[in-house]
N, C-alpha and C positions, 0 to 999 in steps of 0.2 A: 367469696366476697372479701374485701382486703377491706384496711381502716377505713374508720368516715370520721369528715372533719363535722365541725356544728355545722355545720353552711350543707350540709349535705341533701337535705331537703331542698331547700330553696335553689341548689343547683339546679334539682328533679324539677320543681316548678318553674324556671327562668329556661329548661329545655335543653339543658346541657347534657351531652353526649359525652359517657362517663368512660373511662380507661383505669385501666391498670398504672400506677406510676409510684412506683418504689416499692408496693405496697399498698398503695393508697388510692379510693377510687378519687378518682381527680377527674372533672369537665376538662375534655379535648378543645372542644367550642359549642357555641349553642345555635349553633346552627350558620353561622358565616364566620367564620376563621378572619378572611381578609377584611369583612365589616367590623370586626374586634378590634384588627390592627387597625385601620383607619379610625377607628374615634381612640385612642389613646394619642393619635399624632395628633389627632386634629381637634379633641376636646378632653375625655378622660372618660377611664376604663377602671373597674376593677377585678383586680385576680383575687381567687381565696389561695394565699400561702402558708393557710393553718400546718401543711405538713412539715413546714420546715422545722427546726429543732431549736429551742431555745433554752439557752442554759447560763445560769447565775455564777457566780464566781467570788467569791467571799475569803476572806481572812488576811491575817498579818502579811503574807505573803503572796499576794493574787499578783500582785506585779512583776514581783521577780521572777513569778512562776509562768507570767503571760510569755514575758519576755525569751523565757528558754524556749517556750512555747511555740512564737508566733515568728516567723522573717520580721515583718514589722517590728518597729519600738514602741509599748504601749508608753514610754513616757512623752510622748509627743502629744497623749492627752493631759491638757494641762487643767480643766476644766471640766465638771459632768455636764453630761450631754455630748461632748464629742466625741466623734467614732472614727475609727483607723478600719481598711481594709486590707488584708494580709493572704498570706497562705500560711498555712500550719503542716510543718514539712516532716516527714522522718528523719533518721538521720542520715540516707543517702541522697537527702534535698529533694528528693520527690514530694509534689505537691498531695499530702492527704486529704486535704478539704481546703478550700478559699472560703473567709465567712468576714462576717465584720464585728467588732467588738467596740462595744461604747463603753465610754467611763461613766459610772452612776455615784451617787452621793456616798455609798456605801462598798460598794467594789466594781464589777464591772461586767455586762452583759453579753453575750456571743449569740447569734445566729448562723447554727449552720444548717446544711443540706440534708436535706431526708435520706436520698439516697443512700449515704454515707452516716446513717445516723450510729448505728450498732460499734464500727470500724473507728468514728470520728470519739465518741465516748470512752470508746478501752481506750484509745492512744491518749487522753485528756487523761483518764484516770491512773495507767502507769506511770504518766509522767508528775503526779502527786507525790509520788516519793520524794521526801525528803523537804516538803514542803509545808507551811502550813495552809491550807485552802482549802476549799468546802466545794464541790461541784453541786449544785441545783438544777433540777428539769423542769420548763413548767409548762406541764403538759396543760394545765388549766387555760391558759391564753388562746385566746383562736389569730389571727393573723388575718390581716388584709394588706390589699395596695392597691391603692388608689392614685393613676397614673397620667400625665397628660396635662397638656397646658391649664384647662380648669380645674385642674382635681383641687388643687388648696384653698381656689373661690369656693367651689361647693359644697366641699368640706366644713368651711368657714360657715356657710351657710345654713348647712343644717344646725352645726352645734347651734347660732345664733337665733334658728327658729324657734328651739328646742331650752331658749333661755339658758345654758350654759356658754353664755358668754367669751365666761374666762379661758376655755377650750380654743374659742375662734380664737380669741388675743394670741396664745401660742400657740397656734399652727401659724399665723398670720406672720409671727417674730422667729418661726426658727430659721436657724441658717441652714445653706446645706450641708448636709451629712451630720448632722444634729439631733438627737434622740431626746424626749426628756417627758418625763412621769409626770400624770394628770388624772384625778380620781380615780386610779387602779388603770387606767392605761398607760400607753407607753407609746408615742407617736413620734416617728424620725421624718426628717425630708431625706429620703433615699429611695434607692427604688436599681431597677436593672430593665429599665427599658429604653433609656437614651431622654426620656423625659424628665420633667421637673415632677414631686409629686412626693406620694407617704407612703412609708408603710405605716399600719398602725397594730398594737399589740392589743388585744381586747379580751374582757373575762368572755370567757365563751359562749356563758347562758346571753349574753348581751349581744353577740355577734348578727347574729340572724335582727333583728329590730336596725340595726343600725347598716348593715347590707341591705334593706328594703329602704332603707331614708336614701338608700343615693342611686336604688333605682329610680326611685320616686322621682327624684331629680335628675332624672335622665342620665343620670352614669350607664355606661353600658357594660356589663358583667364576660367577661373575658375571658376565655381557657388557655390552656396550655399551648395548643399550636400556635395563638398570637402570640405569648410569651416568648417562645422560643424566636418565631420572625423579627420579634420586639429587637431581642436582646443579640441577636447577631448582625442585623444592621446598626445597633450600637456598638457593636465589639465589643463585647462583654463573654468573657469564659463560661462556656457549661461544663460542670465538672462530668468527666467519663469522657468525652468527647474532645475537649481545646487542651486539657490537662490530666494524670492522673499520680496513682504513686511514680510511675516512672518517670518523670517529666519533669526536667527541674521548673523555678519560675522562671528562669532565663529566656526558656523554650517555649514558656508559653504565653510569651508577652506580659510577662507578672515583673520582670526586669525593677520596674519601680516602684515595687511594693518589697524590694527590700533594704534597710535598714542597716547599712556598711557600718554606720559609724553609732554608738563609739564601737572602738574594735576590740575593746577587751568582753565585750557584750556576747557570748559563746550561744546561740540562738543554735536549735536541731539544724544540722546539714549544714551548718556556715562553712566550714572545712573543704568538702566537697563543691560547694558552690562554687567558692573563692578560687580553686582549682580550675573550674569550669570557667567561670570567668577570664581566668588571665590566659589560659587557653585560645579563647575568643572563637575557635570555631564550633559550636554548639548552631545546630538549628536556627532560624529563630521565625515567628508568625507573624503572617502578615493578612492582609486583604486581599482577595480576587475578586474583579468583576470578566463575565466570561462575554466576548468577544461577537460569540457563534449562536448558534442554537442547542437548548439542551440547558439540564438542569443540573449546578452542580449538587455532588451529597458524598458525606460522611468514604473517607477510607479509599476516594479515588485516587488515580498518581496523576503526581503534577511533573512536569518534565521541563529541566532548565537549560537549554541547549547548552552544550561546552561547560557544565557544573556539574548537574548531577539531577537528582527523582526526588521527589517530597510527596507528600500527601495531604487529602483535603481532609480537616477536622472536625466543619460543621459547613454544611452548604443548604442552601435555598433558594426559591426566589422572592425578591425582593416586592413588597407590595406598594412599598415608598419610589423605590427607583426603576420600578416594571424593568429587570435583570436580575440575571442569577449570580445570586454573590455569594463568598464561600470565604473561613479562614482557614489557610492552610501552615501549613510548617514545614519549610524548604530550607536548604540548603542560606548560607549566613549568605555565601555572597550572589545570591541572586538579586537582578535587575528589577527592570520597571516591566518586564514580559516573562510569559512562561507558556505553556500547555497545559491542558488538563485533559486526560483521557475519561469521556462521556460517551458511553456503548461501545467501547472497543473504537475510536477513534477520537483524535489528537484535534482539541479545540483550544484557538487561542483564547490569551483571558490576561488581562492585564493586572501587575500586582501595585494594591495601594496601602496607604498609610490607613489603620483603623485609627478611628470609627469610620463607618457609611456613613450614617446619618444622625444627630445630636439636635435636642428639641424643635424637631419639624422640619430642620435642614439637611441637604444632601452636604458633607462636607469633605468626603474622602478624595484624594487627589494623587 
């Protein structure tokens, strides 16, 4: 048996179909996968993302130290509550974790990936030296997200049943990518499914009562499989898969998540990057939709007539664009065509610009 979140129970009772994922048993789906992904597009979903990893960041030095930290500039938060999306690289620019960090009243907050919890931690805490900062865990939070065009009405709505008011007021006023603390919560508009929508940070013992208010409300409780379909017709990176240590941002469509200037600003891997950069022939990721019949997935080769082979880094079929769509990492100068080898033969599949699909719409071209 691997960890359990609070929501663990009420997984068991909502029917979810439990796996193994980092460690952690996590619901696959509760029973239709593709009816998960269709109410996130078409009204609102929630996932339990208790496993992910949240960690505080404190002292005289949290910034300077973000800064060496992260590709991103955390001085681009100008204001608490807002949040920058980055990679956190080593220093051969390889991506160790993608997470997002908000500025709080008091220093500044990270979210990252379970998977990477153990590996994401040492690299935060070696790179401490010579710092002053404080690393925090707060395992006490449980995590939700709540996704999809109504998720911020319903949201709104329970708190406003439930006479906490002032709750609806801010969900209702934040912007996006917006974080910000409310009676020991901590509720962002973010999210990684292509929709508008929250994650919300919640005391734990509280989690389970406030998961049942938006079933109640017809939110529909959502697993991992729809997540993943979620977040790759949005083009959105799964770490292990679209990126990892070896892979700079460059490669893996991270390009604008970093932070050139100013340029005396010496961030892990800039050196190398910089290199790779002027270079300009690095990889780079893009979109497939495939042509034929046949599903793409993870680790197939993609084939660019008169260029050269690449391969596919997350593939599926689409439940929004009924196709199989895949991002892969090819060669820089490939075109708007390629192959994709599915069962030992050569299917065509045309390459597009990510995202698929962006709040309910088809928009890749």
């Amino acid at each position: 048996m691997g960890k359990q979140t609070a929501l663990y129970e009420q997984h068991l009772a909502a029917g979810g179909k439990m796996v193994d994922f980092g460690g952690w048993d996590m619901p696959i789906h509760y029973g239709s996968q593709i009816q998960e992904h269709n109410a996130v597009r078409q009204a609102a979903g929630v996932f339990d993302v208790s496993h992910m990893t949240i960690v505080d960041i404190h002292g005289s030095d949290a910034k300077a130290y973000l800064q060496r930290l992260l590709a991103n500039n955390v001085d681009k938060l100008k204001t608490p509550g807002k949040a920058l999306y980055s990679g956190m690289l080593n220093e051969q620019g390889g991506v160790i974790d993608d997470l997002i960090v908000y500025l709080t009243e008091d220093g500044y907050r990270t979210v990252v990936n379970c998977a990477t919890r153990e590996k994401d931690l040492a690299w935060m805490e070696q790179q401490r030296a010579g710092f002053d900062v404080s690393l925090t865990e707060r395992p006490e939070l449980a995590m939700l997200a709540v996704q999809g065009p109504n998720a911020i009405a319903t949201v709104a709505d329970i708190f406003n049943a439930s006479e906490r008011t002032h709750m609806a007021e801010l969900v209702q006023g934040l912007n996006v990518f917006q974080g910000l603390p409310v009676d020991g919560w901590f509720i962002a508009r973010t999210g990684y499914t292509g929709e508008d929508g929250l994650e919300i940070m919640i005391p734990a013992e509280q989690a389970a009562d406030f998961w049942q208010a938006l079933l109640a409300q017809g939110v529909q409780p959502a697993g991992l499989g729809a997540r993943d379909t979620l977040r790759l017709e949005a083009g959105m990176n799964l770490y292990g898969n679209d990126m990892d240590d070896s892979i700079s941002p460059l490669q893996a469509g991270m390009g604008w998540t970093i932070a050139w200037e100013p340029a005396e600003r010496e961030f892990n891997g800039r050196a190398p990057l910089a290199s790779e950069k002027e270079a300009g022939d690095s990889p780079k990721l893009v979109g497939l939709i495939l042509e034929g019949r046949g599903i793409m997935r993870a680790h197939q080769k993609v084939v660019v007539d008169g260029i050269g082979e690449g391969e596919i880094t997350s593939g599926t079929f689409s439940p929004t664009m009924q196709q199989s769509i895949a991002m892969a990492r090819v060669p820089r100068a490939t075109g708007d065509s390629c192959q994709v080898e599915v069962r030992g033969k050569l299917v065509a599949a045309q390459v597009v610009k990510l995202p698929f699909v962006r709040n309910g719409e088809i928009v890749c071209k």
